[in-house]
DSSP file (Angstrom, degrees, kcal/mol; ACC not computed):
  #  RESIDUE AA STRUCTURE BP1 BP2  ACC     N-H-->O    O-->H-N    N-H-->O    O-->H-N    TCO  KAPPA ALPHA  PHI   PSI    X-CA   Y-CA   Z-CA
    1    1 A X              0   0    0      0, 0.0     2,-0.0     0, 0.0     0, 0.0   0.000 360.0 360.0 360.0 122.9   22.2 -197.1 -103.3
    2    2 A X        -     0   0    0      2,-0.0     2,-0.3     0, 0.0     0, 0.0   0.028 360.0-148.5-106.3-135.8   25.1 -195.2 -101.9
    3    3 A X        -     0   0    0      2,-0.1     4,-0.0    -2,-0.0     0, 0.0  -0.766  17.2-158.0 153.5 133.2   27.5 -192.8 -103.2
    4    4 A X        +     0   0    0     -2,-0.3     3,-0.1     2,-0.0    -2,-0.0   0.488  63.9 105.4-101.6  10.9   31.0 -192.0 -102.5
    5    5 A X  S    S-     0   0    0      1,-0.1     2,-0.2     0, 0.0    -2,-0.1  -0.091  84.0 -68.8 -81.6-172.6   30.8 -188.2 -104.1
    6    6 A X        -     0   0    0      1,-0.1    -1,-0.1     2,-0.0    -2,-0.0  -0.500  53.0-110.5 -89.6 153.1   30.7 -185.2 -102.3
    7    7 A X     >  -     0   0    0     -2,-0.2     4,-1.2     1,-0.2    -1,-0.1   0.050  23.2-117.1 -79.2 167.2   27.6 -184.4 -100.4
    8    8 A X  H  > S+     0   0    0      2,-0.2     4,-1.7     1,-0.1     5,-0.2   0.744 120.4  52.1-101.7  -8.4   25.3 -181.4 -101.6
    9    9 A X  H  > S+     0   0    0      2,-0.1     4,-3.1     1,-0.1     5,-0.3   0.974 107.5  57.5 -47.6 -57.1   26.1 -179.5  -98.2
   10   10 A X  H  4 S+     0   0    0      1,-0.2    -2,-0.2     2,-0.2    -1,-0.1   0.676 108.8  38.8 -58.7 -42.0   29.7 -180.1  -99.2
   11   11 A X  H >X S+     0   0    0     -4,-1.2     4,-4.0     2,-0.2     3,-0.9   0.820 113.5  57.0 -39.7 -58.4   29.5 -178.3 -102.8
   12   12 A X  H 3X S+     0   0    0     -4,-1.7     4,-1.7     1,-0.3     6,-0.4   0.971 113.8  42.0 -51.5 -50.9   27.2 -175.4 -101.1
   13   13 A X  H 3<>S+     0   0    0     -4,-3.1     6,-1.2     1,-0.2     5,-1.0   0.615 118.3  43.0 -56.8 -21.6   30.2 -174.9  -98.6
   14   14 A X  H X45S+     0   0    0     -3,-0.9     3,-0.7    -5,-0.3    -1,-0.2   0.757 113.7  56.1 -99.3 -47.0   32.7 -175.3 -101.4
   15   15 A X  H 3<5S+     0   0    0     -4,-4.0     2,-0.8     1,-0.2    -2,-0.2   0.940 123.2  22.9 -48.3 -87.6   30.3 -172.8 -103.8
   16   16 A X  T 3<5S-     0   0    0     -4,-1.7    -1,-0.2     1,-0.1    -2,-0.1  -0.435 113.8-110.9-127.5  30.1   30.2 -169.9 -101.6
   17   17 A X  T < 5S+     0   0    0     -2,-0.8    -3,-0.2    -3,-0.7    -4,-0.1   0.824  75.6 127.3  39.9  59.5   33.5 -170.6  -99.5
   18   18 A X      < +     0   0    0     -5,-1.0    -4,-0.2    -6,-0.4    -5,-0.1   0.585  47.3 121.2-103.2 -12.5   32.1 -171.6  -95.9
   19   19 A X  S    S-     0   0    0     -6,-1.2     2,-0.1     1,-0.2    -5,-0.0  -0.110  76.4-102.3 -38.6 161.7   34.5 -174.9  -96.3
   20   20 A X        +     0   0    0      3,-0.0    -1,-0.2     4,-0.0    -6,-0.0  -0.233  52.4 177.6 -90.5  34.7   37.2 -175.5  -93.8
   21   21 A X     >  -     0   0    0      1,-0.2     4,-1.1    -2,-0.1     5,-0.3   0.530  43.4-148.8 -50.9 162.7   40.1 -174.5  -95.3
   22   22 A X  H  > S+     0   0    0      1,-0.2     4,-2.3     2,-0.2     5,-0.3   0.816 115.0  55.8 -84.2 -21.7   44.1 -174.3  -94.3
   23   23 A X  H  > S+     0   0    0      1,-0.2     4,-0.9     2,-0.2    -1,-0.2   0.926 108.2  41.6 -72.7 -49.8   43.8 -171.6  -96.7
   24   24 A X  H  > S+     0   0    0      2,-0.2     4,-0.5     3,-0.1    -1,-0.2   0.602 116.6  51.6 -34.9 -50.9   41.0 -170.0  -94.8
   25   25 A X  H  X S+     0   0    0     -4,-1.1     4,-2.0     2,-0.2     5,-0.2   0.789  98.4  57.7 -58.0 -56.5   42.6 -170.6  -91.6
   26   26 A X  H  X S+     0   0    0     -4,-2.3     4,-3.4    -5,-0.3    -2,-0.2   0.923 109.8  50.8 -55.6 -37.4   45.7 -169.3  -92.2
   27   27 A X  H  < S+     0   0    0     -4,-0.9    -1,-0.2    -5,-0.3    -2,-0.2   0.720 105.8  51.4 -74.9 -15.0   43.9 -166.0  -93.0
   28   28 A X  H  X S+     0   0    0     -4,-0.5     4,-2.1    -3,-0.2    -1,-0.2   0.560 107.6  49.7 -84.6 -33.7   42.1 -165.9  -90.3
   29   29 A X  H  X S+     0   0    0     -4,-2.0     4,-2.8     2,-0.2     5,-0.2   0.912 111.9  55.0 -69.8 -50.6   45.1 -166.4  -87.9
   30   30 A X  H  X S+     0   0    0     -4,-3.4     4,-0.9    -5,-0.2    -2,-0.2   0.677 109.3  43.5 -70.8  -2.5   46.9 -163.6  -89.9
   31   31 A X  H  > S+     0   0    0      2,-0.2     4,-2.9     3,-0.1     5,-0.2   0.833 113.0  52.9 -87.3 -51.3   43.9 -161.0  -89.4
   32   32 A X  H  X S+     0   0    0     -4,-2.1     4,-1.4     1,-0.2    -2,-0.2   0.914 115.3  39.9 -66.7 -22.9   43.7 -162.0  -85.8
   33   33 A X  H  X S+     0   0    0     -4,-2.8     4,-0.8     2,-0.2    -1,-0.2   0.945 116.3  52.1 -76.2 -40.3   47.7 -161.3  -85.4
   34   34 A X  H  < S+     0   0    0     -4,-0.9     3,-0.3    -5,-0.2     4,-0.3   0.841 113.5  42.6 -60.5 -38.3   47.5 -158.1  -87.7
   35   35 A X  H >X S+     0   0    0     -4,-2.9     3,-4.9     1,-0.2     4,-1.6   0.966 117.0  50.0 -91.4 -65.9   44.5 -156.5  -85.5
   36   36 A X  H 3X S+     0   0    0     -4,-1.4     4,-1.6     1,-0.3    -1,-0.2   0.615 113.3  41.6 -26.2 -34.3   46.4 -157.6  -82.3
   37   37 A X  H 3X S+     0   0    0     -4,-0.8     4,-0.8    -3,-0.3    -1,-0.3   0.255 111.3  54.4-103.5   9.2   49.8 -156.1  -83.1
   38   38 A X  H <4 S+     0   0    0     -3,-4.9     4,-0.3    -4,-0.3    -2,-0.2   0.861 110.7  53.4-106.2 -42.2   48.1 -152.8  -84.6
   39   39 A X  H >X S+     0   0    0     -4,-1.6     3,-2.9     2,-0.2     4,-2.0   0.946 111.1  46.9  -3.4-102.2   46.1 -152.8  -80.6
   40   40 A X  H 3X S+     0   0    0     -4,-1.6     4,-1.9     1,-0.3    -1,-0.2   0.726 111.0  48.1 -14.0 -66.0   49.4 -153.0  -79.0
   41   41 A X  H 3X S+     0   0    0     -4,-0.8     4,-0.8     3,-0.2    -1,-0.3   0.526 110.2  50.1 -71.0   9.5   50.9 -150.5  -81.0
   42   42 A X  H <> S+     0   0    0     -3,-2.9     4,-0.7    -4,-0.3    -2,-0.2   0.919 116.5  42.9 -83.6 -68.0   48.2 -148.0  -80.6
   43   43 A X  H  X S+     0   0    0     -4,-2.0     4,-2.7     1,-0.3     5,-0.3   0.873 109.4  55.2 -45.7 -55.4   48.3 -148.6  -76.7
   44   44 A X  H  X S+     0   0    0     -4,-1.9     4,-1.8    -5,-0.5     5,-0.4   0.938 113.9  46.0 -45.1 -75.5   52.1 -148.5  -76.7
   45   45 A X  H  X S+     0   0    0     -4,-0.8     4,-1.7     1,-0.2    -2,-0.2   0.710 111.6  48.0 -29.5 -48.3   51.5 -144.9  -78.6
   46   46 A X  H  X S+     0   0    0     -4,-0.7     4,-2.8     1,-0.2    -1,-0.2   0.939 115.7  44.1 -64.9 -46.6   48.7 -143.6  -76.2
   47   47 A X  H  X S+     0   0    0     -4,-2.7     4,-1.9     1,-0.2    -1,-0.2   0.821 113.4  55.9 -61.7 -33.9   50.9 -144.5  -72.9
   48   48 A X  H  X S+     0   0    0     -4,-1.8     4,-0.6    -5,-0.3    -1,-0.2   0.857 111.6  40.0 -17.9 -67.5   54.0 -143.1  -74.7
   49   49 A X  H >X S+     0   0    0     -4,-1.7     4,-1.8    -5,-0.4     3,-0.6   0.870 104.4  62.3 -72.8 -34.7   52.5 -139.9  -75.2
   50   50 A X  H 3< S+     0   0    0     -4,-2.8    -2,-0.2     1,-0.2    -1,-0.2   0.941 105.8  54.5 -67.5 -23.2   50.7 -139.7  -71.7
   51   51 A X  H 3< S+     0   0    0     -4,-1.9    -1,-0.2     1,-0.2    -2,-0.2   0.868 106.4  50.7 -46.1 -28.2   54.7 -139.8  -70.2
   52   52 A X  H << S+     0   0    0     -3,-0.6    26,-1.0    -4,-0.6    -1,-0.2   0.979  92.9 122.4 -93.4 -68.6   55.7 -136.8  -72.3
   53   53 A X     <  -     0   0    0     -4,-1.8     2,-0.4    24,-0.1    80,-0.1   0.439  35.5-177.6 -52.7 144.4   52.7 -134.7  -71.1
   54   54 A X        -     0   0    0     78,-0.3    78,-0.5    23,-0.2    23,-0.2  -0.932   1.3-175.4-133.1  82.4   52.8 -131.8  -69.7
   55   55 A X  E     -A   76   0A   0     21,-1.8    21,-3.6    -2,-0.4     2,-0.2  -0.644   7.5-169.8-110.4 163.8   49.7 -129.5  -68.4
   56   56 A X  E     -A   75   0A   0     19,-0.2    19,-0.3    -2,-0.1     2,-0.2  -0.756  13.4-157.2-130.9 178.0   49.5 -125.8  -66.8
   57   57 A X  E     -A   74   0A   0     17,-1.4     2,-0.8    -2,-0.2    17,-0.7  -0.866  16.1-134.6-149.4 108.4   47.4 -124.0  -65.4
   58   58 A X  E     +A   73   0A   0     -2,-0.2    15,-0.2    15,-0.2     3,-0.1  -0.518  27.4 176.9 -65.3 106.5   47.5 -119.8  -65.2
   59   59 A X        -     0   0    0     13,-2.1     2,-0.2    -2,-0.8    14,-0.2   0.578  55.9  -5.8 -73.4 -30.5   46.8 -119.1  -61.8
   60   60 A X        -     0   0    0     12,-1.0     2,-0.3    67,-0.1    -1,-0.2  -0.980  54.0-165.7-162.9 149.6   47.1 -115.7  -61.9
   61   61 A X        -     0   0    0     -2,-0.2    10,-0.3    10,-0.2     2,-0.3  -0.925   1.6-168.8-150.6 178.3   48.1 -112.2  -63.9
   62   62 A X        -     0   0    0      8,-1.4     2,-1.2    -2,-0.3     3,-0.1  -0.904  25.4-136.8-150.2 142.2   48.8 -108.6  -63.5
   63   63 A X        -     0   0    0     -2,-0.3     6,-0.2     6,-0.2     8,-0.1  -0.735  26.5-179.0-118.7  77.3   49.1 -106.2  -65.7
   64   64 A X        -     0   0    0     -2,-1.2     5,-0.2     4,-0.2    -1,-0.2   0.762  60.7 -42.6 -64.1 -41.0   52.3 -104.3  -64.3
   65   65 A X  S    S-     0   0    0      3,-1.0    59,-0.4    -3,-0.1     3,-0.3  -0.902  74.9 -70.0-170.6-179.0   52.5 -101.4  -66.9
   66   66 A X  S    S+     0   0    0     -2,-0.2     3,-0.1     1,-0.2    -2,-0.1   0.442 132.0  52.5 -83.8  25.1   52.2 -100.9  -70.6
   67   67 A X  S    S+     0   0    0      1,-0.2    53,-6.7    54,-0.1     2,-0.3   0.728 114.6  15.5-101.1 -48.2   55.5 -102.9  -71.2
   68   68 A X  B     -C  119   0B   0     -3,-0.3    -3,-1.0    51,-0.2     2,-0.5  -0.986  40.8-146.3-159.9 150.2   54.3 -106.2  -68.9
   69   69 A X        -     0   0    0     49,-0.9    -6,-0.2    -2,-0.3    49,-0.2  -0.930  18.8-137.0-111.8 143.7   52.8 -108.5  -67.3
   70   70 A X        -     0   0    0     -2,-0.5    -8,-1.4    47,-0.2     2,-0.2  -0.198  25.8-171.7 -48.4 149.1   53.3 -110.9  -64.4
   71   71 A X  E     - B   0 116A   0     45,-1.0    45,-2.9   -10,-0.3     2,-0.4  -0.814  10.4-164.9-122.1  91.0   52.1 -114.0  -64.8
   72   72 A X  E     + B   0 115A   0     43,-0.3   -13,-2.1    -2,-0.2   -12,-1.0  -0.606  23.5 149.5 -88.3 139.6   51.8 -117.0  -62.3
   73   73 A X  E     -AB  58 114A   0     41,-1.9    41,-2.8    -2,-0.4     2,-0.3  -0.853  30.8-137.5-148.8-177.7   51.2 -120.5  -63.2
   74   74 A X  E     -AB  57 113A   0    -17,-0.7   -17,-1.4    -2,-0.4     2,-0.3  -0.877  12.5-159.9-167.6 126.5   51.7 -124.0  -62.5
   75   75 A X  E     -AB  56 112A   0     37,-1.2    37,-0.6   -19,-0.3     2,-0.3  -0.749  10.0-146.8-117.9 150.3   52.5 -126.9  -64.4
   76   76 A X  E     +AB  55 111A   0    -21,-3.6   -21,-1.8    -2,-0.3     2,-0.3  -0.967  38.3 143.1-105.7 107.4   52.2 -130.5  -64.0
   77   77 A X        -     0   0    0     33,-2.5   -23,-0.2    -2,-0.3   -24,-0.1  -0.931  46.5 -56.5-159.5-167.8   55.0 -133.0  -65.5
   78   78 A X    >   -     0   0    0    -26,-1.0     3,-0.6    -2,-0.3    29,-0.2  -0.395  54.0-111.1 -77.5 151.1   57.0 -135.6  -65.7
   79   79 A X  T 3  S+     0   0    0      1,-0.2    29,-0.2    29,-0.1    -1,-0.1  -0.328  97.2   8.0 -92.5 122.7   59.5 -136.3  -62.9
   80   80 A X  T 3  S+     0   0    0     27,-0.9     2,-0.3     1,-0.3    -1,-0.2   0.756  98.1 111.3  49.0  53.0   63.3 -135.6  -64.2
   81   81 A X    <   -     0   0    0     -3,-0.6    26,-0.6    26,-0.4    -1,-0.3  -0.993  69.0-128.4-141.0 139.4   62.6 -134.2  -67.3
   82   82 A X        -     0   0    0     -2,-0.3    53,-0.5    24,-0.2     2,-0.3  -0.601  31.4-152.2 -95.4 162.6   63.3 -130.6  -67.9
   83   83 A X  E     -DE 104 134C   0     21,-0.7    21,-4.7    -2,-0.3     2,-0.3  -0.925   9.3-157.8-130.4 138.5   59.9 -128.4  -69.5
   84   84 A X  E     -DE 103 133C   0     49,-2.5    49,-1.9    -2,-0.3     2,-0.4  -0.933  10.2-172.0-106.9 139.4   59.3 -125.3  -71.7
   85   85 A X  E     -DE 102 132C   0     17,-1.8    17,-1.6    -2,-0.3     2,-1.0  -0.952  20.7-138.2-141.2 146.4   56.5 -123.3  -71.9
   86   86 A X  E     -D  101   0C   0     45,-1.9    44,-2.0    -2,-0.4    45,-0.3  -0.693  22.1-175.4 -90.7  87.6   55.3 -120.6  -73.9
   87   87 A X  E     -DE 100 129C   0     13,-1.3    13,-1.2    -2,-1.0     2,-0.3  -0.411   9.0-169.0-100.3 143.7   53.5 -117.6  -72.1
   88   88 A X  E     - E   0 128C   0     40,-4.6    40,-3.4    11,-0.2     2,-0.3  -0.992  17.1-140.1-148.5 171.0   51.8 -114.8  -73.9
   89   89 A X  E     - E   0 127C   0     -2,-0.3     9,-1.6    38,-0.3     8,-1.4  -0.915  24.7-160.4-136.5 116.2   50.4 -111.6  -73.3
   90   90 A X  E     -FE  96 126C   0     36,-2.8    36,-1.5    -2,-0.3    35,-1.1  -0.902   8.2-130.9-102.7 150.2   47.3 -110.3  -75.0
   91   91 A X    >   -     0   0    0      4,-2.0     3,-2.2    33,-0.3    33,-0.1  -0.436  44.8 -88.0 -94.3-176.9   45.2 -107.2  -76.0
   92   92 A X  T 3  S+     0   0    0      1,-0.3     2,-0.7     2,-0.2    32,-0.0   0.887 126.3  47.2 -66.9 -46.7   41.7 -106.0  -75.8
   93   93 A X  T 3  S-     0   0    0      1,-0.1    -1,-0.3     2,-0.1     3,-0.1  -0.035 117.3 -99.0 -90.3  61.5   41.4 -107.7  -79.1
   94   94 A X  S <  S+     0   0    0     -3,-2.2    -2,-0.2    -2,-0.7    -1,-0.1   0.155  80.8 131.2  91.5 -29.1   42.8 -110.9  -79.0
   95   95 A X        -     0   0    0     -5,-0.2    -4,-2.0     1,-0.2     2,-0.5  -0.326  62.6-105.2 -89.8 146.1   46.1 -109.7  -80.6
   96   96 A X  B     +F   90   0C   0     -6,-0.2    -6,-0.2     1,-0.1    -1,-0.2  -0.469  41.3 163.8 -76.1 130.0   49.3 -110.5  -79.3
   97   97 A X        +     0   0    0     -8,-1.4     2,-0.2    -2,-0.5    -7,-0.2   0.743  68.8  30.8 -94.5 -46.5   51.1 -107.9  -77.5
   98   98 A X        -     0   0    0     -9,-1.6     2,-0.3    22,-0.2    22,-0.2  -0.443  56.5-171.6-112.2 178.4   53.8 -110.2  -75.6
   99   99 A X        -     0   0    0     20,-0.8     2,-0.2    -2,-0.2   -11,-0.2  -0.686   7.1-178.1 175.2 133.0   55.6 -113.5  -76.2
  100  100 A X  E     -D   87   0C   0    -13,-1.2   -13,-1.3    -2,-0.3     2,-0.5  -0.717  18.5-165.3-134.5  91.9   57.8 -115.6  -74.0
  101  101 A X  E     +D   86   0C   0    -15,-0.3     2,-0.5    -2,-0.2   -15,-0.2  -0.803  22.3 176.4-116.7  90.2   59.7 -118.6  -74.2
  102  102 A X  E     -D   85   0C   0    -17,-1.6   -17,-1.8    -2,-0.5     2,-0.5  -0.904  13.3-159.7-113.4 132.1   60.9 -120.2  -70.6
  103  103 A X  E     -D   84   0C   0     -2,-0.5   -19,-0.3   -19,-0.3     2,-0.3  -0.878   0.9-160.0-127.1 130.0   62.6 -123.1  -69.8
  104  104 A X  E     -D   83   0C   0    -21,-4.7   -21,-0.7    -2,-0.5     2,-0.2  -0.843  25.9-126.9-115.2 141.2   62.9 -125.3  -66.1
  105  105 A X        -     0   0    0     -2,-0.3     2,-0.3   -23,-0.2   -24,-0.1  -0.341  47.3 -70.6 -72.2 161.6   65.6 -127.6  -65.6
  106  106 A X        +     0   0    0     -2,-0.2     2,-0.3   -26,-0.1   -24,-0.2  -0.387  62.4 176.9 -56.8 112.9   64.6 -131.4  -64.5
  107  107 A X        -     0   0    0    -26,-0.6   -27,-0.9    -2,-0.3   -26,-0.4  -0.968  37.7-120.0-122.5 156.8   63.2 -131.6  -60.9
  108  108 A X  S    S+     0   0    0     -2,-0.3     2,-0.5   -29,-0.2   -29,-0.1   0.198  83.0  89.2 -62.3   7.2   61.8 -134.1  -58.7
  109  109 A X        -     0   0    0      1,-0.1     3,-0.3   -31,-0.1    -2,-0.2  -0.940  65.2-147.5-121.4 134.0   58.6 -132.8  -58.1
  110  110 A X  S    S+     0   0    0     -2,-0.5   -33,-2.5     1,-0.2     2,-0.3   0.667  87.6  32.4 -63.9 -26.8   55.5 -133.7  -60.6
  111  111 A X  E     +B   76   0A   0    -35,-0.2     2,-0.5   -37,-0.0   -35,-0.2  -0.628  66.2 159.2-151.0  93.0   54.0 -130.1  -59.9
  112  112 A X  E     -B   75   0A   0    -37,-0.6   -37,-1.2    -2,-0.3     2,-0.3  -0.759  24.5-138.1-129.5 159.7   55.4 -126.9  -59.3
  113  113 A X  E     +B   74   0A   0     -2,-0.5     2,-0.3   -39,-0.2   -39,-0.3  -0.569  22.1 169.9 -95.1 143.2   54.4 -123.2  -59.5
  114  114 A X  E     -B   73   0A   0    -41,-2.8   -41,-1.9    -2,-0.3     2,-0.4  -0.857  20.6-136.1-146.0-146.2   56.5 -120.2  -60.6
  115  115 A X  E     +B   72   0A   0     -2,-0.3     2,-0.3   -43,-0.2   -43,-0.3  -0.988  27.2 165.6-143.9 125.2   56.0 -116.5  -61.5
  116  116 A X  E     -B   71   0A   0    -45,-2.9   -45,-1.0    -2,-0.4     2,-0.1  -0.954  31.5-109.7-161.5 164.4   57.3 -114.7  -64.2
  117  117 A X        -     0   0    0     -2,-0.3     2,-0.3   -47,-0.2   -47,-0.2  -0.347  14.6-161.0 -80.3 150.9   57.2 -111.5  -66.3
  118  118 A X        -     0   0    0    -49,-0.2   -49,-0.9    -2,-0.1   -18,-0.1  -0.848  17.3-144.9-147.2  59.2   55.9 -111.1  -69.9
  119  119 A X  B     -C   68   0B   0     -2,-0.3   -20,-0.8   -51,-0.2   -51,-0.2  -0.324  21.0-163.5 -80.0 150.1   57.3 -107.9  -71.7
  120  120 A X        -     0   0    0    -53,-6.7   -22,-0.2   -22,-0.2    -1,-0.1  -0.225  27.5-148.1-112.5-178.6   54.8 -106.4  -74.0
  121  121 A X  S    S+     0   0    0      1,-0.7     2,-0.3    -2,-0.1   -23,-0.1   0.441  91.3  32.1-133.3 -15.0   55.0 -103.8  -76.9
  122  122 A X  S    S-     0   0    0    -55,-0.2    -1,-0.7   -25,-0.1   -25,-0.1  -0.967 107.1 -79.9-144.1 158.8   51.6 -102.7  -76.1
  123  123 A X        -     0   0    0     -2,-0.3     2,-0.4    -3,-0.1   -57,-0.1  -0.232  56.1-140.7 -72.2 144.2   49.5 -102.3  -73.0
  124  124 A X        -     0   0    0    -59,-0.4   -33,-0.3   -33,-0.1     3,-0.1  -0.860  21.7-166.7 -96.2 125.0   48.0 -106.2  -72.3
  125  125 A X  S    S+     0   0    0    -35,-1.1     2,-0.3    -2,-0.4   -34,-0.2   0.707  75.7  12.4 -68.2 -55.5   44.6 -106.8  -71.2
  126  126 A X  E     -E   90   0C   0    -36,-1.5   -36,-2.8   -64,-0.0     2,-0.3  -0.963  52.0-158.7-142.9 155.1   45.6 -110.6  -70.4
  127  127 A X  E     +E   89   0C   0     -2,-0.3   -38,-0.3   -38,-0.2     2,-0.2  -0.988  22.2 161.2-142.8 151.0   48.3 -113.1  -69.9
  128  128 A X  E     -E   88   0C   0    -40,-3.4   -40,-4.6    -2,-0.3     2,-0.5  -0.956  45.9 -89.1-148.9 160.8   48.1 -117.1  -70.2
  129  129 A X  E     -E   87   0C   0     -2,-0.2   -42,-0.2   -42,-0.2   -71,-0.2  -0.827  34.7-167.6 -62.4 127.2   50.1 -120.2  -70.6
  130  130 A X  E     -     0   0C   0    -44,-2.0     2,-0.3    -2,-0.5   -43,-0.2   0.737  60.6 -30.0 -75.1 -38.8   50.3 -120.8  -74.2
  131  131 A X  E     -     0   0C   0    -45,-0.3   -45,-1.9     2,-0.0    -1,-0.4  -0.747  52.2-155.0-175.0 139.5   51.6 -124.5  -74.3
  132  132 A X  E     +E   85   0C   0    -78,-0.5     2,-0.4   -47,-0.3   -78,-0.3  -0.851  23.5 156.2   7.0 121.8   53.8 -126.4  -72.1
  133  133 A X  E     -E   84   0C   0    -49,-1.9   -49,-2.5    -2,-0.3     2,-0.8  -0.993  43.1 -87.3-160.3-174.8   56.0 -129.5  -73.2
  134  134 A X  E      E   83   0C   0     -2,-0.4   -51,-0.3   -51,-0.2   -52,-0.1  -0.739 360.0 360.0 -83.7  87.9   59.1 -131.6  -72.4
  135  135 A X              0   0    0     -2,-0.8   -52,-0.2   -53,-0.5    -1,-0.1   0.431 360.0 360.0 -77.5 360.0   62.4 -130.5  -73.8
């Protein structure tokens, strides 16, 4: 004797949703497109941001008098984009003495050095790049 009903695999799969649905499918197509296009835009983001960026490196200071100090550095950035950087001047505890704000026009070279002065309000201990970025 056979029987034309559904099978008791075919119920368990139906119970407890393993079944082969369009319904099932479809969701599954829309997770795999949602996690794919959230990838992309991630990646998109990171490479974005590595164009922008902008590192320095303080090469050098001097501590010309108790009004300033020199400062030499060198930054690395992107090619025909002009950069700002913030240089500051510190004292024997931490506190800022100096502040600077300098700005390079766009050049063709990925990495260049320059020198420049830092006036203080108090005698400076140290001077550094503070930040760098792409104006």
């Amino acid at each position: 004797m056979t029987t034309s009903g559904p099978t008791t695999q075919d119920m368990l799969d139906e119970r407890y949703g393993r079944g082969r649905s369009p319904r099932r499918r479809a969701a599954i197509v829309i997770g795999l497109v949602v996690a794919l296009v959230a990838v992309g835009l991630f990646a998109w983001m990171t490479v974005s941001n590595s164009l922008d960026a902008v590192s320095a490196d303080t090469t050098s200071y001097e501590v010309v008098d108790e009004h300033s100090v020199r400062l030499d550095f060198q930054i690395s950035g992107p090619v025909g984009r002009s950069v700002a950087c913030a240089l500051e001047a510190q004292d024997e505890q931490h506190g800022v003495v100096g502040w600077r704000v300098v700005e390079y026009p766009a050049s063709d070279l990925h990495a260049r050095a320059f020198h420049e002065v830092i006036p203080t309000t108090a005698l400076a201990t140290t001077g550094f790049v503070n930040a760098c970025w792409v104006t």
